[in-house]
C-alpha positions as CSV (number, residue, x, y, z in Angstrom):
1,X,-66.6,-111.6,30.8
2,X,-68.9,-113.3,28.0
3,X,-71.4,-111.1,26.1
4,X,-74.2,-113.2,27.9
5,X,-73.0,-111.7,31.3
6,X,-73.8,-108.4,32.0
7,X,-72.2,-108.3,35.5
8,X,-69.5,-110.3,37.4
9,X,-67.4,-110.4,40.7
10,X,-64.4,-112.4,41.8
11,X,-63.8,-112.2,45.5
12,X,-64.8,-108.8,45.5
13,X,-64.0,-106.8,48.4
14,X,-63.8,-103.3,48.9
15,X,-62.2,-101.3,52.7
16,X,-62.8,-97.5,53.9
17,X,-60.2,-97.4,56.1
18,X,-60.7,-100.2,58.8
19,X,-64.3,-100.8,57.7
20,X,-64.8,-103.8,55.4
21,X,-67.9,-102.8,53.0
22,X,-67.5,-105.6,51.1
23,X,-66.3,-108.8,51.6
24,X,-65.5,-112.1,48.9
25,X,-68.2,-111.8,46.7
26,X,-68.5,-113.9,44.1
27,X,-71.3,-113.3,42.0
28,X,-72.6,-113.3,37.8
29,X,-75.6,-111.9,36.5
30,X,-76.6,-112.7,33.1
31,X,-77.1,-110.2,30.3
32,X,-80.6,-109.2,30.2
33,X,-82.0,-109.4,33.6
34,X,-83.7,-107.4,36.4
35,X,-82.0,-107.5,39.4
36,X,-83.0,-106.9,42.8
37,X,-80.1,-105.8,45.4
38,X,-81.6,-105.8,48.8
39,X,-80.0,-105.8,52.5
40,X,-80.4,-104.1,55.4
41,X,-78.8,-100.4,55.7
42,X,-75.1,-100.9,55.6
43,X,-74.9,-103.9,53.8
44,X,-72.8,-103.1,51.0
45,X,-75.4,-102.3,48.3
46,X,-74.1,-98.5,47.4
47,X,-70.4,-100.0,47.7
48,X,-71.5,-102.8,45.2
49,X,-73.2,-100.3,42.7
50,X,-70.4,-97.5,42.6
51,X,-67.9,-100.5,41.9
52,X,-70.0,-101.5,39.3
53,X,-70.1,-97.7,38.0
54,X,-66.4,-97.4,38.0
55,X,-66.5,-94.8,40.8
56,X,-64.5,-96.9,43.4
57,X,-61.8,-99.2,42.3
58,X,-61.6,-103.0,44.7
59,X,-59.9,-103.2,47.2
60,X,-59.4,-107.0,46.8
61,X,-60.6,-109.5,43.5
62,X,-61.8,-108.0,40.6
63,X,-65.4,-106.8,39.5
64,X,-65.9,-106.9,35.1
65,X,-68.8,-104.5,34.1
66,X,-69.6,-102.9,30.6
67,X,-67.5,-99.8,29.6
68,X,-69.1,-96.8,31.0
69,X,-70.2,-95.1,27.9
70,X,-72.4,-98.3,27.6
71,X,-73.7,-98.3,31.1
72,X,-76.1,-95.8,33.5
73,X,-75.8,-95.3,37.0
74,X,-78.5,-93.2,39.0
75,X,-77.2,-92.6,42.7
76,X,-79.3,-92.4,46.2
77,X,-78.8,-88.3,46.0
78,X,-79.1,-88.3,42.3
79,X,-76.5,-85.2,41.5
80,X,-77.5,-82.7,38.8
81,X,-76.1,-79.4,38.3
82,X,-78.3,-77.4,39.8
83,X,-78.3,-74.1,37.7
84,X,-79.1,-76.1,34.5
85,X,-82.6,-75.9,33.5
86,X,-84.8,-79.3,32.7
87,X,-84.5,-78.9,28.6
88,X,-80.5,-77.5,29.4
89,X,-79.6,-81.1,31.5
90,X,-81.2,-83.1,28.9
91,X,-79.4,-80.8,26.1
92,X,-76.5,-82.0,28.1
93,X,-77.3,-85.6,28.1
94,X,-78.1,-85.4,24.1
95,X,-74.5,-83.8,23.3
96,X,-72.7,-86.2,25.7
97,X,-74.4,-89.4,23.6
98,X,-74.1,-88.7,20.4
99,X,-76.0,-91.5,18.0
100,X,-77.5,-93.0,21.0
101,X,-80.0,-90.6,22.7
102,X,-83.3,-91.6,23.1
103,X,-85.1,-88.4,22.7
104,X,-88.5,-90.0,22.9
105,X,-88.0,-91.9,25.6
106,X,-87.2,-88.7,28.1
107,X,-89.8,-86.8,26.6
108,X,-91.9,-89.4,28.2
109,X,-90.3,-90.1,31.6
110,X,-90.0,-86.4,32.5
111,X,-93.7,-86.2,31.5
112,X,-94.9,-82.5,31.8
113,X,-92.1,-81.1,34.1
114,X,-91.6,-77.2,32.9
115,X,-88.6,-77.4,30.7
116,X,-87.7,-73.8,31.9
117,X,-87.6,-74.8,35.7
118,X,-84.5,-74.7,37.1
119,X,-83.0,-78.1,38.8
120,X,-82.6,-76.0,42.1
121,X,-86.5,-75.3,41.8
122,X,-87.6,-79.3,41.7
123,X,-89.2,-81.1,44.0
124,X,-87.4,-84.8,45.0
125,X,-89.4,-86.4,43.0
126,X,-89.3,-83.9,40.0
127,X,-85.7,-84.5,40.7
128,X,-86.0,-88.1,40.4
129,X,-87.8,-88.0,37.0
130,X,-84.7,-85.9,35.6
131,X,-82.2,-88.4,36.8
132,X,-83.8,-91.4,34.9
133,X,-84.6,-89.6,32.0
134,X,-80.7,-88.9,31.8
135,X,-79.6,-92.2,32.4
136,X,-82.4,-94.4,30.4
137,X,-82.0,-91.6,27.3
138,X,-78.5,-92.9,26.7
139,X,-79.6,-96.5,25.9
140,X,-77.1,-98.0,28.7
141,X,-76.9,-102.0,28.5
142,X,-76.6,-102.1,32.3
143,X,-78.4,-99.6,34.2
144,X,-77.3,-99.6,37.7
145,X,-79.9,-97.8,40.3
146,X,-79.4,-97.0,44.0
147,X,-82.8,-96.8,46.1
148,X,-83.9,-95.1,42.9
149,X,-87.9,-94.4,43.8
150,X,-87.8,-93.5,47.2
151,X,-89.0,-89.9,47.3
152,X,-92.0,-90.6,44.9
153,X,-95.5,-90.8,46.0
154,X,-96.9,-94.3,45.3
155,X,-98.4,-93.5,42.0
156,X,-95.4,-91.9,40.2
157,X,-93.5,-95.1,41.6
158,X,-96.0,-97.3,40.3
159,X,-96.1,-95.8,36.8
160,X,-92.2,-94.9,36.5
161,X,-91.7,-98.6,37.7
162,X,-93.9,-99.9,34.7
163,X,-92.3,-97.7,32.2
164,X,-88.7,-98.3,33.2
165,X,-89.3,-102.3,32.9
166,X,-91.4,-102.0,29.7
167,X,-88.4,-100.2,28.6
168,X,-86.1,-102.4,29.5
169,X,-87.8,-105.6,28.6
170,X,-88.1,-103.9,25.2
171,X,-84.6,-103.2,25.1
172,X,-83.0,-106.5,26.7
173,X,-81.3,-103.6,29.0
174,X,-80.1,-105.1,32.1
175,X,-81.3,-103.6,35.3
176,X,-79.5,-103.9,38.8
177,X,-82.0,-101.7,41.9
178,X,-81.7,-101.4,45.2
179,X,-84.5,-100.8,46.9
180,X,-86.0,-101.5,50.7
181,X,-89.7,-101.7,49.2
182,X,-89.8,-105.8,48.4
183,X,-93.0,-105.5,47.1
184,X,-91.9,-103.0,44.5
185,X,-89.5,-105.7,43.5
186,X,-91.3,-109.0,43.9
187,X,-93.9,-108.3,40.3
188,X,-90.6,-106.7,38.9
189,X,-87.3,-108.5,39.2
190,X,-86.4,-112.1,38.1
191,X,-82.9,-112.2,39.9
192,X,-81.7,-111.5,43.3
193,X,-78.0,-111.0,44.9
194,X,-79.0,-110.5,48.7
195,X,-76.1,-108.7,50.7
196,X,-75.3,-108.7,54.3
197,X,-72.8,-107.1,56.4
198,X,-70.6,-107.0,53.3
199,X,-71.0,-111.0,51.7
200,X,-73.4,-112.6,49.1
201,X,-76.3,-114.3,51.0
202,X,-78.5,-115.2,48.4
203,X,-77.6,-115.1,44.2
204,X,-79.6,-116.8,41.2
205,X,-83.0,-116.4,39.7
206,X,-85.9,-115.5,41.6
207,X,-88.2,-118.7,40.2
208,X,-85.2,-120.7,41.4
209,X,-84.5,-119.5,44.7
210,X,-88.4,-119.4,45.2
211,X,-88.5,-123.2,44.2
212,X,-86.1,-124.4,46.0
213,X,-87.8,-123.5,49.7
214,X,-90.9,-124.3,50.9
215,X,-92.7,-122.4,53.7
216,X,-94.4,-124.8,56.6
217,X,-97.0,-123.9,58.8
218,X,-98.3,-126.6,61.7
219,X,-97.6,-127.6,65.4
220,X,-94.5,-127.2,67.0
221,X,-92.3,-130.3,66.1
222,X,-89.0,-131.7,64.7
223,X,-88.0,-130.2,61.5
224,X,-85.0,-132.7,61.3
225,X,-84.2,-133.9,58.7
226,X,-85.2,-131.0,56.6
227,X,-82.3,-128.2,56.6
228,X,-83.9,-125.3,58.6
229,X,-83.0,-121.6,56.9
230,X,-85.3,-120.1,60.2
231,X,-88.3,-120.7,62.4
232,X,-90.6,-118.4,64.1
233,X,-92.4,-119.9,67.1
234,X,-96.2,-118.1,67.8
235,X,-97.5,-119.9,70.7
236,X,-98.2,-123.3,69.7
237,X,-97.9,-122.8,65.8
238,X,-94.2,-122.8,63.8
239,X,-93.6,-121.2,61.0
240,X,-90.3,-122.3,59.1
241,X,-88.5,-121.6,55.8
242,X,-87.0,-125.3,54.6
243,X,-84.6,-125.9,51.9
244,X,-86.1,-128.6,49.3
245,X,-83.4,-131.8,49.5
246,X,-86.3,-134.1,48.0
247,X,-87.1,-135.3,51.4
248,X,-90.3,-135.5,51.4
249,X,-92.2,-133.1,54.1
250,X,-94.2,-135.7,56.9
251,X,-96.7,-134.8,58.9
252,X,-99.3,-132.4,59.6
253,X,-97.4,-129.4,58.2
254,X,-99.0,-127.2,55.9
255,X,-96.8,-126.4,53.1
256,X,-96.4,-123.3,50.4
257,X,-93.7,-121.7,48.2
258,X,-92.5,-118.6,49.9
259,X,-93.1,-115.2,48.8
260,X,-90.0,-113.0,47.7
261,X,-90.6,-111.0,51.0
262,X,-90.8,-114.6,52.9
263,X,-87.3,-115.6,51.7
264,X,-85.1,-112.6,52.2
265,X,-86.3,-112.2,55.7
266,X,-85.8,-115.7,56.5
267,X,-82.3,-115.6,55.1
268,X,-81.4,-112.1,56.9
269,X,-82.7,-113.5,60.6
270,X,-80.7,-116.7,59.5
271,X,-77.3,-114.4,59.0
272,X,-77.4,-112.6,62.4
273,X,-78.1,-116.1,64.4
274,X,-74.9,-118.2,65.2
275,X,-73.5,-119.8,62.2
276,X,-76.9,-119.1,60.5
277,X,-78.6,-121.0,62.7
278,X,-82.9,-120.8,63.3
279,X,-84.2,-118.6,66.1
């Protein structure tokens, strides 16, 4: 792996038993980005991320991340020790990176949380606060996160999610994040892996991917020759997701680049049609 990739997969695959999690991925993500990891539930995603943290080895091809003193991983049920108070876990987190704590930095992520309160005593979301102050406070250069926001209340999402990528832009950290709230992603990530049912759908920058659809909207008709991702059929209106292949778009459609949301549910109907077919 070259220090401009942050993250990289070879025919990837990972088994529980008789049940394939993951299955040939093939993937690189430069150093440096924010990465959104989306599918539906059981698509791989927490498999992917714990790989990434070193907490499950492959089953098949090989996966090349940053050592793990260099990297942060915040999981779905975000485990702290319980007893510990707030200012005794992020003690912990000091004495555990030495010459790389960011003391600042959690003071202002855990924001006023009592520093006498016991981790037993928070809320989920006081919980949540703790488990990113932890991981960001050790200046990791890939920060892996697992449906990281989903017990806060739209405001503390809203202003965690503008610090963490303030932070990160500032830093050049690399970000991957799972999440099943596109729109939290769309104004925040610039790359996108898509998983389903264990494989790589979609992989590459988000301007990219964005750019090379476009979104028509007019009377039902022949799409041919355009190559048809999915179509959604409203009474006498069709509504399809096209890949560009500088055939130029004929008649009366109306045409628009696709929002994030747009693509990644055009691509997941696409993956549970026939051979990817339109619907």
């Amino acid at each position: 792996m070259t220090h401009d990739t942050a993250l990289e997969a070879d025919g990837l695959g990972r088994r529980f038993g008789r049940h394939r999690a993951l299955d040939d991925c093939t993937f690189r993500l430069p150093a440096g980005r924010v990465c959104a990891l989306v599918g539906p539930n059981g698509a791989g995603k927490s498999t992917l991320l714990a790989l990434a943290a070193g907490l499950l080895r492959p089953t098949e091809g090989t996966l090349r991340a940053p050592a793990r003193e260099k990297l942060a991983y915040v999981s779905q049920d975000k485990p702290l020790y319980p007893r510990l108070t707030v200012a005794e876990t992020l003690g912990m987190g000091r004495e555990l990176n030495p010459g790389r704590w960011d003391a600042d930095l959690t003071e202002r992520i855990t924001g006023a949380l009592d520093r006498k309160a016991r981790v037993r005593a928070l809320s989920g979301g006081q919980r949540t606060r703790l488990a990113l102050a932890l991981a960001l406070g050790k200046r990791p250069e890939l920060l892996l996160l697992d449906e990281p926001m989903a017990d806060l209340d739209p405001l503390a999402r809203h202003e965690l999610m503008g610090a963490l990528m303030a932070d990160a832009a500032e830093h050049g950290t690399t970000v991957v994040m799972s999440s099943h709230i596109l729109t939290e992603l769309e104004g925040a990530c610039d790359h996108l892996l898509l998983l389903d049912r264990g494989r790589i759908r979609l992989d590459g920058a988000v301007d990219d991917l964005l750019a090379a659809h476009t979104l028509l909207t007019g009377p039902v008709a022949d799409l041919a020759p355009h190559p048809v991702v999915d179509s959604r059929t409203t009474g006498r209106q069709l509504t399809a997701l096209v890949r560009n292949d500088g055939v130029p778009v004929e008649g009366a459609w109306q045409t628009s680049e696709p929002s994030l949301e747009e693509l990644l549910l055009a691509h997941l109907r696409a993956a549970r049609t026939p051979e990817g077919a339109s619907a």
